[in-house]
MIKOL-24247 format. One record per residue (C-alpha): residue number from 1; residue in one letter; x, y, z. Coordinates in pm, whole numbers. Each point is the difference from the previous one (the first is absolute). Example, Ala and Ser with C-alpha at 12.3 -4.5 7.8 and 13.67 -1.06 7.14 Angstrom:
[1, 'a', [1230, -450, 780]];
[2, 's', [137, 344, -66]];
//
This chain:
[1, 'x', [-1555, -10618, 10221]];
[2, 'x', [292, -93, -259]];
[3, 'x', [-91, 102, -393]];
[4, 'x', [235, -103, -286]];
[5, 'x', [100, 288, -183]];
[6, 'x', [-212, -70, -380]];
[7, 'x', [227, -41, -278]];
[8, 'x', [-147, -75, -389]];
[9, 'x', [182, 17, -328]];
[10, 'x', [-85, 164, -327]];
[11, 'x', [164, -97, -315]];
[12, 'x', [-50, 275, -284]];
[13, 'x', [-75, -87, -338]];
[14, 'x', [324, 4, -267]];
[15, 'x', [136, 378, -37]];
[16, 'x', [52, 116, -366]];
[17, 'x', [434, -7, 106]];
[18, 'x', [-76, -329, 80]];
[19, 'x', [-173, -93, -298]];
[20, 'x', [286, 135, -262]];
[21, 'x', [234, -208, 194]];
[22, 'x', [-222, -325, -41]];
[23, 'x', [18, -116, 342]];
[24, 'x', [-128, -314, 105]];
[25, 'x', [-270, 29, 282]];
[26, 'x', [134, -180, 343]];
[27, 'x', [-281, 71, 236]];
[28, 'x', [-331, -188, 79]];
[29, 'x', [-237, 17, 245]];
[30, 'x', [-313, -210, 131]];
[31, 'x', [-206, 274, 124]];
[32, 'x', [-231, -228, 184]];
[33, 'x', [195, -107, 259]];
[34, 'x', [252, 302, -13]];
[35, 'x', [313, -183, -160]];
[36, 'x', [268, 140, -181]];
[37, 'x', [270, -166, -185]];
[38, 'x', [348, 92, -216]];
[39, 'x', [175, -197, -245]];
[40, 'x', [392, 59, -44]];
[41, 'x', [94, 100, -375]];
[42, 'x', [311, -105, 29]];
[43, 'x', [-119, -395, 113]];
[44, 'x', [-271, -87, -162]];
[45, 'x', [-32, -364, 178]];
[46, 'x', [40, 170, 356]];
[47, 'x', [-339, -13, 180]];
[48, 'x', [-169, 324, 8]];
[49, 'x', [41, 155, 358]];
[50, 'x', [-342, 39, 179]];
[51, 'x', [-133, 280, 261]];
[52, 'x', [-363, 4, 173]];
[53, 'x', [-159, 342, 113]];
[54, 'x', [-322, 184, 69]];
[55, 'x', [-51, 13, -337]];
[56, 'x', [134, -7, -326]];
[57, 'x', [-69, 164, -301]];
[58, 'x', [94, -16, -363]];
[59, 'x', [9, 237, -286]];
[60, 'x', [-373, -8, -34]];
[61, 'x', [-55, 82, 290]];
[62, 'x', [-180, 398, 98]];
[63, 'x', [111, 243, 270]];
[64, 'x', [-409, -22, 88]];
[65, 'x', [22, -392, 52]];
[66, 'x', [267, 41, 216]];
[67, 'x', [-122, 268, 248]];
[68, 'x', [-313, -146, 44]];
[69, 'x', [118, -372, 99]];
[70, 'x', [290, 158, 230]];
[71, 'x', [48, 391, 54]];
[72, 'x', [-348, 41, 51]];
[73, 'x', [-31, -174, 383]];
[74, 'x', [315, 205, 82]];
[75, 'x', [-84, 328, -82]];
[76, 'x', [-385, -58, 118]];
[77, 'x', [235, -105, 366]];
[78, 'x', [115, 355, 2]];
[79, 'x', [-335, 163, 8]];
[80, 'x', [-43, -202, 312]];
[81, 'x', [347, 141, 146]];
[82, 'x', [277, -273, -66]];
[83, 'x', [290, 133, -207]];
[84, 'x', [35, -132, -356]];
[85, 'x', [280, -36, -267]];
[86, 'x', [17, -104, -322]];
[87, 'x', [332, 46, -210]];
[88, 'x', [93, -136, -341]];
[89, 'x', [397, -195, -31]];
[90, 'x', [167, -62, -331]];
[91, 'x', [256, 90, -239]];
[92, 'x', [0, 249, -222]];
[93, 'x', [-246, 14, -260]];
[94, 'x', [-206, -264, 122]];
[95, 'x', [-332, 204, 118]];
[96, 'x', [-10, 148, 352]];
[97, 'x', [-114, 300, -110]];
[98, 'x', [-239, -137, -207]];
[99, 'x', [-138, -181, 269]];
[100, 'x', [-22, 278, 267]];
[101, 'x', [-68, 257, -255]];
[102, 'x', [-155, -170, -268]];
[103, 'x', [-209, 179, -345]];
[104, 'x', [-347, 158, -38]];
[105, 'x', [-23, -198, -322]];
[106, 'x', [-143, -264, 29]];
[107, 'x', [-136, 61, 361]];
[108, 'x', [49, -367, 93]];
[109, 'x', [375, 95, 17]];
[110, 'x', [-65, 255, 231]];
[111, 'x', [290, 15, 245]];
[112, 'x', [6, -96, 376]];
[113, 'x', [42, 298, 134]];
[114, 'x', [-289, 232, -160]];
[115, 'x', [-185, -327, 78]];
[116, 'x', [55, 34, 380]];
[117, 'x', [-96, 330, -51]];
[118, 'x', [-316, -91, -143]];
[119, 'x', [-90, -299, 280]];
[120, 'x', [103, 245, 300]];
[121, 'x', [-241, 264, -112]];
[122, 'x', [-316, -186, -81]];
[123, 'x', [75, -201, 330]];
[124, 'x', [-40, 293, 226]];
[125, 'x', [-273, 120, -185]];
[126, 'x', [-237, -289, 95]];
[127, 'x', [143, -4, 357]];
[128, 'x', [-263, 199, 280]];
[129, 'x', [56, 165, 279]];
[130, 'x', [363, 6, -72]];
[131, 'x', [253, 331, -63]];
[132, 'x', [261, -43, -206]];
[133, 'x', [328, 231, -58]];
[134, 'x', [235, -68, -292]];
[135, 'x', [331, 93, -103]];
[136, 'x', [260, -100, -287]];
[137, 'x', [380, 26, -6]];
[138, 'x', [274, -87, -299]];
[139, 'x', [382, -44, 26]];
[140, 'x', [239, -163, -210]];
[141, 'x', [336, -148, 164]];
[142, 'x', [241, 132, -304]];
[143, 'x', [346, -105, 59]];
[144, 'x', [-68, -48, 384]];
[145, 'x', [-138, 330, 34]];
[146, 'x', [-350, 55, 79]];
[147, 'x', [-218, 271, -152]];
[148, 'x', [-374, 152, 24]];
[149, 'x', [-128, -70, -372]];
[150, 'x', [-245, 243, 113]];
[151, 'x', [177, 252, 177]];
[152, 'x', [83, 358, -113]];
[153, 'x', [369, -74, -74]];
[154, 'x', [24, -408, -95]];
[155, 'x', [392, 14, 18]];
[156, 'x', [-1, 63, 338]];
[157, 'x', [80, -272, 217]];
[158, 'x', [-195, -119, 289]];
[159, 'x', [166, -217, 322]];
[160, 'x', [-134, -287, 137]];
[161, 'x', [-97, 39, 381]];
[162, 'x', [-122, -293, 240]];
[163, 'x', [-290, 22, 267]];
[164, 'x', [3, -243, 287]];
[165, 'x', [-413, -45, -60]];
[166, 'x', [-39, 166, -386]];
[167, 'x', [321, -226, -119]];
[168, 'x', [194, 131, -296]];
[169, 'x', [-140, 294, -176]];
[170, 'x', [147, 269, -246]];
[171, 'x', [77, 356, 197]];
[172, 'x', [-187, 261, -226]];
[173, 'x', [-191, -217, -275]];
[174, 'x', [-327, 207, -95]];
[175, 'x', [-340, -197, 45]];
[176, 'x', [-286, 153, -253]];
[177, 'x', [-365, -86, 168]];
[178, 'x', [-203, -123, -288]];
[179, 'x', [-377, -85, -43]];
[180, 'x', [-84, -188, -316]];
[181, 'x', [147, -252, -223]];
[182, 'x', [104, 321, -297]];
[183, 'x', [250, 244, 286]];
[184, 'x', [198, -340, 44]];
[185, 'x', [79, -91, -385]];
[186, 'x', [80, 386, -13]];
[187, 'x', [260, -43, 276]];
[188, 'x', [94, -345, -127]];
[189, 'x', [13, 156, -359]];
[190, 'x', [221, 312, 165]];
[191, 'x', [245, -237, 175]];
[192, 'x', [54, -246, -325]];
[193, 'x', [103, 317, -179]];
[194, 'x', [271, 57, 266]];
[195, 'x', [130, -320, 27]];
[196, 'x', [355, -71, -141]];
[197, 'x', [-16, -215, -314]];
[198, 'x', [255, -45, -263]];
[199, 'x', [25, -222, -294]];
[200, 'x', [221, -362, 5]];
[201, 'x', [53, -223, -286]];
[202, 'x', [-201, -242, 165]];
[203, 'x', [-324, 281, 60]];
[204, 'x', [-32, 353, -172]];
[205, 'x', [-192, 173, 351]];
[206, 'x', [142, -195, 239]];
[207, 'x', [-70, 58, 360]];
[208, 'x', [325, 124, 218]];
[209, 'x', [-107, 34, 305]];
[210, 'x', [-242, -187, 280]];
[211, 'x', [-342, 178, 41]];
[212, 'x', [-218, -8, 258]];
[213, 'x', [-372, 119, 33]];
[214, 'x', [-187, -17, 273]];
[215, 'x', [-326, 53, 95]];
[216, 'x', [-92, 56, 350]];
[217, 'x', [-333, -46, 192]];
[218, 'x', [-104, 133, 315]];
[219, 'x', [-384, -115, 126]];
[220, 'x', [-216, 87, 244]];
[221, 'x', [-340, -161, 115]];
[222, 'x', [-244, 4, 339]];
[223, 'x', [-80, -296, 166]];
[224, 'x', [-363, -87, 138]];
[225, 'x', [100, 184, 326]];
[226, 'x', [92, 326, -189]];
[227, 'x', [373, -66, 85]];
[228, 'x', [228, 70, -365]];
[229, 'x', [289, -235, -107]];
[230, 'x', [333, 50, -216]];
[231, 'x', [128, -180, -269]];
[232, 'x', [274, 60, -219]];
[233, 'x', [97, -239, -301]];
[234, 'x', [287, 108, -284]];
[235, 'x', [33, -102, -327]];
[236, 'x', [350, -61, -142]];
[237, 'x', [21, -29, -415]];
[238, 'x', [356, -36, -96]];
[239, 'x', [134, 17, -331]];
[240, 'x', [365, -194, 18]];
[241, 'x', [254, 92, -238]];
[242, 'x', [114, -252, -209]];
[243, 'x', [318, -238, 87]];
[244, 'x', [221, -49, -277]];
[245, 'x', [311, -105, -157]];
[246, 'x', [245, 273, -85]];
[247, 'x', [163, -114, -332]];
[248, 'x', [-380, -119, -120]];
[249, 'x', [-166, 379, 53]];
[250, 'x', [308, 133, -158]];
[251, 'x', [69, 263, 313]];
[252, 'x', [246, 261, 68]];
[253, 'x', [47, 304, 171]];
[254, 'x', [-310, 115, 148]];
[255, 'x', [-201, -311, -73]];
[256, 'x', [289, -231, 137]];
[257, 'x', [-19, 191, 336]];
[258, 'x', [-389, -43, -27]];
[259, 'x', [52, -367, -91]];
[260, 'x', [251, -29, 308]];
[261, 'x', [-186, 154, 232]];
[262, 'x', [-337, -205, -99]];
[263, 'x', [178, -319, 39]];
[264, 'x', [122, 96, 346]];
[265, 'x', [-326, 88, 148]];
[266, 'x', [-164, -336, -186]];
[267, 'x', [274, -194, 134]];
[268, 'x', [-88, 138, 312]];
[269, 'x', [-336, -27, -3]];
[270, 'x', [70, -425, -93]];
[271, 'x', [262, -45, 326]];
[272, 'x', [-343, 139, 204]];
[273, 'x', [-197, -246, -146]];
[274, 'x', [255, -278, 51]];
[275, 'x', [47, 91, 358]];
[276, 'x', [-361, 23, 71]];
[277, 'x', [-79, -343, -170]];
[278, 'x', [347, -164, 182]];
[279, 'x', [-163, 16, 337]];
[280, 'x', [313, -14, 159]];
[281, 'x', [164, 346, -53]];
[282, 'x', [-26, 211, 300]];
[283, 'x', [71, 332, -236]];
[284, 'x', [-217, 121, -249]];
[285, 'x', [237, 202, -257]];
[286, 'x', [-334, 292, -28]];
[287, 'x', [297, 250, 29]];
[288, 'x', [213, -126, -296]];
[289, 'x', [-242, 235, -296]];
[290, 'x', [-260, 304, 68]];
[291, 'x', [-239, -238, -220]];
[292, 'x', [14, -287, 281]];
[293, 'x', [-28, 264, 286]];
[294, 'x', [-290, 119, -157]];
[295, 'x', [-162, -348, -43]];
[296, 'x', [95, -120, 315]];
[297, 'x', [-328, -13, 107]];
[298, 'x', [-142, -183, -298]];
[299, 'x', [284, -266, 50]];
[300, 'x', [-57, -154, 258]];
[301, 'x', [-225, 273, 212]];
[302, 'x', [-360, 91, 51]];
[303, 'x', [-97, -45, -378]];
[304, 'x', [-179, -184, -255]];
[305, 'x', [232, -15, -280]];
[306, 'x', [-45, -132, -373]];
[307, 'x', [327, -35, -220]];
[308, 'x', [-69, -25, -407]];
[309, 'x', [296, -90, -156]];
[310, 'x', [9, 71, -367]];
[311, 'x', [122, -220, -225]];
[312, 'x', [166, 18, -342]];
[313, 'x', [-96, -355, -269]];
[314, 'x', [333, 21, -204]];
[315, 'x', [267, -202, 21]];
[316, 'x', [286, 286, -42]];
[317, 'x', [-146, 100, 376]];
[318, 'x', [67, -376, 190]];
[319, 'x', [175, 132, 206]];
[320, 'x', [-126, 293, 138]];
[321, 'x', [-350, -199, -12]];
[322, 'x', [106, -295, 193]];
[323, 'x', [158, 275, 298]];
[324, 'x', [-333, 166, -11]];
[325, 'x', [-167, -356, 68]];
[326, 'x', [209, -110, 282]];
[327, 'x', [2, 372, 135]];
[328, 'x', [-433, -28, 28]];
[329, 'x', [95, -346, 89]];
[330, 'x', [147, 104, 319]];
[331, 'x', [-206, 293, 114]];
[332, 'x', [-332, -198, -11]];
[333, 'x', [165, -180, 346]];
[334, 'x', [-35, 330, 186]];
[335, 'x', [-221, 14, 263]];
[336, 'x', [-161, 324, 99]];
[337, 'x', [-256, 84, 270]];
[338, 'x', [-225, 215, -117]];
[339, 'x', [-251, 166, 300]];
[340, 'x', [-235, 313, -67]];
[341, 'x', [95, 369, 120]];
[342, 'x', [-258, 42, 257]];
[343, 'x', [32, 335, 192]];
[344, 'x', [339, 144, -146]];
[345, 'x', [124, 278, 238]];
[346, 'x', [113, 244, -252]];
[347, 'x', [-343, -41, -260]];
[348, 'x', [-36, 300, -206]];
[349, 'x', [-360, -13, 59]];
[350, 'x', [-7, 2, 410]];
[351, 'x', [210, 302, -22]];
[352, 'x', [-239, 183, -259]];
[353, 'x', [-298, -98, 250]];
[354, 'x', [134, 133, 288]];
[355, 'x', [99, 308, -147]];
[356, 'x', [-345, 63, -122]];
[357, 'x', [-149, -90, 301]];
[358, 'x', [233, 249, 154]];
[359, 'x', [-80, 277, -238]];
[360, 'x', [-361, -68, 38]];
[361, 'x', [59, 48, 410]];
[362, 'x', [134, 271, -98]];
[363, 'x', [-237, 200, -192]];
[364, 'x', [-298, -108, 260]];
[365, 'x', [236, 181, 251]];
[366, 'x', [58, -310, 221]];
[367, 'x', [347, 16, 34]];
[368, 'x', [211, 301, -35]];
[369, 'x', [182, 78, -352]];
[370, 'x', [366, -66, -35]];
[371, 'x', [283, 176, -194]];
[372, 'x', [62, -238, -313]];
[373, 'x', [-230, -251, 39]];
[374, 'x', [149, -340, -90]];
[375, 'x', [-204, -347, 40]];
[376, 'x', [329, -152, 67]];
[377, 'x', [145, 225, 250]];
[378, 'x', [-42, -135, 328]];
[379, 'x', [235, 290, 204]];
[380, 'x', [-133, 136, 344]];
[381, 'x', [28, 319, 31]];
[382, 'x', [63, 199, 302]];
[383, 'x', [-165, 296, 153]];
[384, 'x', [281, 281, -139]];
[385, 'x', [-31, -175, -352]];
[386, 'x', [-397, 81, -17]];
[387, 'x', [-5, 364, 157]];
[388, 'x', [133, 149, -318]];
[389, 'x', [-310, -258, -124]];
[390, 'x', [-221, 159, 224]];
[391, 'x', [127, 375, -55]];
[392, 'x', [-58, -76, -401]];
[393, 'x', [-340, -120, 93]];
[394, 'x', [-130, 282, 208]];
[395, 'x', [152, 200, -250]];
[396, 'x', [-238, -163, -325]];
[397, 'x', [-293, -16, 295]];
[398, 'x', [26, 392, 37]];
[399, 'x', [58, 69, -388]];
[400, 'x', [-294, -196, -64]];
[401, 'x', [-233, 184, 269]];
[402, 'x', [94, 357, -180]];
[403, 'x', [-82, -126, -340]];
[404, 'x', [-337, -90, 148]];
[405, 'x', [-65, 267, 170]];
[406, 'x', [135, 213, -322]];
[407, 'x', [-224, -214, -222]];
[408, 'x', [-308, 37, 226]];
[409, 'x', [44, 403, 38]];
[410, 'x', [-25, -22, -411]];
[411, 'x', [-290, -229, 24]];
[412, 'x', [-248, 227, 266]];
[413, 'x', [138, 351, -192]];
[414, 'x', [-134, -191, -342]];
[415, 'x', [-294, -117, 187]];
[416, 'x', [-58, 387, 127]];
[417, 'x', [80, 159, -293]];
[418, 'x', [-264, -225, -173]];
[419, 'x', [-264, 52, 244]];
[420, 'x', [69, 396, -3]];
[421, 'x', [-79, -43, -370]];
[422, 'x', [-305, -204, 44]];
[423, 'x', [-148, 273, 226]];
[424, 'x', [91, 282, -205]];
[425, 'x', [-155, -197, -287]];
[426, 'x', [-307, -61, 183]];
[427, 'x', [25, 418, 144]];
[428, 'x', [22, 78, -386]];
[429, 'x', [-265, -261, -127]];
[430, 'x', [-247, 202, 249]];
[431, 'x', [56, 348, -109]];
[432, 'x', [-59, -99, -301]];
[433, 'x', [-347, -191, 37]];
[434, 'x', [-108, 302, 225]];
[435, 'x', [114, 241, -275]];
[436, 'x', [-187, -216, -218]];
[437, 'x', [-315, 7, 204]];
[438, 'x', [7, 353, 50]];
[439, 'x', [26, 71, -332]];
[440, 'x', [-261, -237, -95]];
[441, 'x', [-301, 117, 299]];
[442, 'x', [79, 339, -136]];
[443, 'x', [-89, -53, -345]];
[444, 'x', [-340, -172, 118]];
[445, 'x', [-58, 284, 203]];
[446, 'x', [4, 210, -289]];
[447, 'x', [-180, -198, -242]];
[448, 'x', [-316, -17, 262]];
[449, 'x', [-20, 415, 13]];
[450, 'x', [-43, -15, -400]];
[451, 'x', [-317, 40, -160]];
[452, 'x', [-181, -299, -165]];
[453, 'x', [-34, 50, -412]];
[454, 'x', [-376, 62, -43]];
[455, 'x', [76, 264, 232]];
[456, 'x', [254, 137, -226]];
[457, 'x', [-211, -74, -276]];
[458, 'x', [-292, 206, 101]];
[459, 'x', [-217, -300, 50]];
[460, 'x', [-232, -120, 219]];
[461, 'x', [39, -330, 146]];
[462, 'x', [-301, -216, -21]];
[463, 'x', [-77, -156, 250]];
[464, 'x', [-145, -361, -13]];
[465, 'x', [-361, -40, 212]];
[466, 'x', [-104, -276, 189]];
[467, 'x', [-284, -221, -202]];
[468, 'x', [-361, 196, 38]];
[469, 'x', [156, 309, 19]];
[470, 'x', [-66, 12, -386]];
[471, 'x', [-366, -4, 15]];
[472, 'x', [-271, 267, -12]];
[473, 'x', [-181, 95, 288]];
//
């Protein structure tokens, strides 16, 4: 079934620039029913222009608000295995980072991504009977060259490959398995440091280059019947750079490349949108920027995607305010079909299962062991391949019979030796009580041939008479 790609707007309170120039606010917004409107500076009695979306939300407004009325049914989609997407449009300086990234003070500004982070996590905690595996990844598309924000060497550059069933993917991009809510904001916190910012007149760390973090989820659970299921859902949080005008950012040399190159891929990434919303183009131009190629399958493809498009209030930025309008304007006319990932082929976590199981064959001896064992090799091998197997084998088999029979000479010599000393101990223990009692029936034998002490005295013993022996006759 069909799904309109979400778009919402987010206008950012008046910047401090802004402020010393005394512009004139231009935007306003009825949040209730999602409405967005610009007056032109320059013609003051021109109606404002007016734009409808999936929600709208003015400089009040809190990155907590927001995720909870919109992100929050997308991301919870991806712990059921559809794909998600949620990437923030606007110029420069208008708050796409501070939207995706958001601050720690106060917590109600809390950015989208750590939030997603935060709902993905306590979500599969509640969940039973259900295994999950998790990985992150972080690039950055820098001046249409893609690079691992968390790879040993960022400069290097990484190609884009295409899969006839895994679709576009980057050749070589390192996925980190994490398991709580803290290892991703280190690996977020790692890849922000990476990322290629620079300073424009129009923002002092502005972002130049597209990011793109994703979070991918791989889950497992047993049916009634004992039989186990696959699902797969990914989680795409992209961090646009922002579009701008040249001669208003005050760019040259390596910033005026970055600007150039950022314009290109945005421009691309707005023909995609027109062609997907024309219905009548037959080509899709996904190949025109690495950024479209890469979002090709949240344009359009098996995703729910949610566009915020950031907004500046002042009236120096009409321009660039009103493209950003009719830029969301258009993309919230794509149509995507979102479905869930049921029983990917190439799941992480089937190939981790069957190599355990095989290991665990393995060491119970039910099927014989093989020279580097790999879950995902599936190779035959043929009878000369396994004799040198076989040969090795034998080999170990007879190693291990000499050590035991080594070890079990040691054991019975020990067990000899100590009952050789237990006999002797016992042969001693008797000499000695005999020498003992010899010694002992010899001195009683002597003291019965003395004589008794009256005797030595010169006394005579009386001698006590039985009763009437006393009396006179």
């Amino acid at each position: 079934m069909a799904e309109s790609v979400k778009v919402i707007v987010r206008c950012r309170p008046m910047n401090d620039r802004e402020k010393g120039l005394k512009c004139a606010t231009v935007i306003s917004m009825d949040s209730g029913r999602g409405q967005c409107s610009i007056t032109n500076p320059s013609d003051k009695r021109a109606p404002p222009k007016m734009f409808t979306f999936d929600g709208a939300y003015f400089i009040e407004s809190t990155t907590d608000h927001i995720y909870g009325e919109v992100a929050y049914p997308l991301v919870e989609g991806v712990t059921e295995g559809y794909n998600g997407t949620i990437f923030a449009y606007g110029q420069t300086g208008s708050g796409k980072s501070f939207s995706m990234q958001g601050v720690t003070i106060p917590a109600s500004q809390k950015g989208i991504i750590p939030r997603a982070f935060s709902h993905i996590f306590e979500t599969i905690s509640i969940k039973q009977a259900t295994k999950f595996l998790i990985h992150a990844s972080f690039l950055e598309i820098y001046n249409e060259d893609i690079r691992d924000l968390l790879g040993k060497d960022v400069k290097h550059k990484l190609e884009l490959k295409e899969h006839p069933e895994k679709g576009v993917y980057v050749n070589g991009l390192s996925m980190h398995p994490v398991h709580n809510v803290t290892e991703c904001e280190h690996i977020m916190n790692k890849g922000w440091h990476n990322r290629s910012t620079g300073a424009t007149l129009m923002n002092a760390d502005s972002s130049r280059s597209h990011s793109i973090f994703t979070i991918s989820l791989e889950m497992i659970t047993r049916d009634s019947e004992g039989e186990e299921h696959i699902r797969a859902g990914k989680l795409n949080l992209v961090d646009l750079a922002g579009s701008e005008r040249q001669g208003k950012t005050g760019a040259t040399g390596d910033r005026l490349k970055e600007a150039t190159k950022i314009n290109l891929s945005l421009s691309a990434l707005g023909n995609v949108i027109s062609a997907l919303v024309d219905g009548r183009s037959k080509h899709i131009p996904y190949r025109d920027s690495k950024l479209t190629r890469l979002l090709q399958d949240s344009l359009g493809g098996n995703t729910k995607t949610m566009m915020v498009a950031c907004l500046s209030p002042a009236d120096n930025n009409y321009d660039e305010t009103l493209s950003t309008l009719r830029y969301a304007n258009r993309a919230k006319n794509i149509k995507n079909k979102p479905r869930i990932n049921e029983d990917p082929k190439d799941a992480l976590l089937r190939q981790y299962q069957e190599e355990i199981a095989k290991l665990k064959a393995m060491l119970a001896g039910q099927i014989p062991l093989e020279p580097g064992i790999s879950g995902t090799d599936k190779r035959q091998d043929s009878p000369h391949d396994l004799d040198p197997v076989r040969e090795q084998l034998e080999h170990e088999k007879q190693k291990l019979k000499e050590e035991y029979e080594e070890k079990m000479t040691e054991i019975k010599t020990a067990f000899e030796m100590e009952k050789s000393n237990k006999a002797k101990l016992q042969q001693d223990m008797d000499k000695l009580r005999t020498f003992y009692d010899s010694k002992v029936q010899s001195l009683d034998s002597r003291l019965v041939g003395l004589p008794t002490t009256a005797q030595v005295l010169g006394e005579e013993e009386m001698v006590e008479l039985p009763p009437g022996d006393n009396e006179q006759s």
